[in-house]
C-alpha positions, -999 to 999 in steps of 0.1 A, spaced: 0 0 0 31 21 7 41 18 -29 79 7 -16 105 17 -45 137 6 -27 146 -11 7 177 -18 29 188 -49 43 216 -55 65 232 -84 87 251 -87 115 275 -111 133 276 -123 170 292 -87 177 269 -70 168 290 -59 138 276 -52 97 287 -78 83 266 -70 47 246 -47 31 215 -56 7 198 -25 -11 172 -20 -36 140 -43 -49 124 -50 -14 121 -87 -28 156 -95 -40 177 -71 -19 154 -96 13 166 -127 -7 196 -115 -11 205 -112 26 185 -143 34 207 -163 13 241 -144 26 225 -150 64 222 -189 60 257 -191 46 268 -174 77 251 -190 97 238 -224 92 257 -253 109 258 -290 91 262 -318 112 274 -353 95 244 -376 113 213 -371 132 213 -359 169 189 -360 196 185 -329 207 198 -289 194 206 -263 220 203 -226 203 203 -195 216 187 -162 207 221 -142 206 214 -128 243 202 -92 255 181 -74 238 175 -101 214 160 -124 238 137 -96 260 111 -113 250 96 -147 234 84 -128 203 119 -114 199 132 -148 206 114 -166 185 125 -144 154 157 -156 159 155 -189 167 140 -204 131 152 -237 119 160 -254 83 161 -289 82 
């Protein structure tokens, strides 16, 4: 409704530092970082485990469950 023309994306590393930049069509600058993020981020493990501990980064990330839970999402 907006009528959005450009849009800014940026990640960040345990820190709290930039670690990238992702500017222009809201859907492919979004994709964009998505795809950066995972590479980052995402952990491979050679066979199945019981059980995953994460955490949601710490203050102020974790304040509350709503902010927690936006961290905290899983591929499989």
């Amino acid at each position: 409704m907006a009528g959005v023309d450009f849009s800014l994306n940026v990640t960040i590393n345990d820190r709290r530092q930039l670690t990238g930049i992702f500017a222009g069509d809201m859907v492919n600058a979004h994709l964009a970082g998505a795809e950066f993020a995972e590479k980052q981020t995402r952990a491979t493990l050679s066979e199945p485990v019981d059980a995953v501990i994460v955490s949601c980064a710490g203050y102020p990330l974790d304040t509350t469950f709503y902010q927690a839970i936006k961290r905290s999402t899983c591929s499989y």
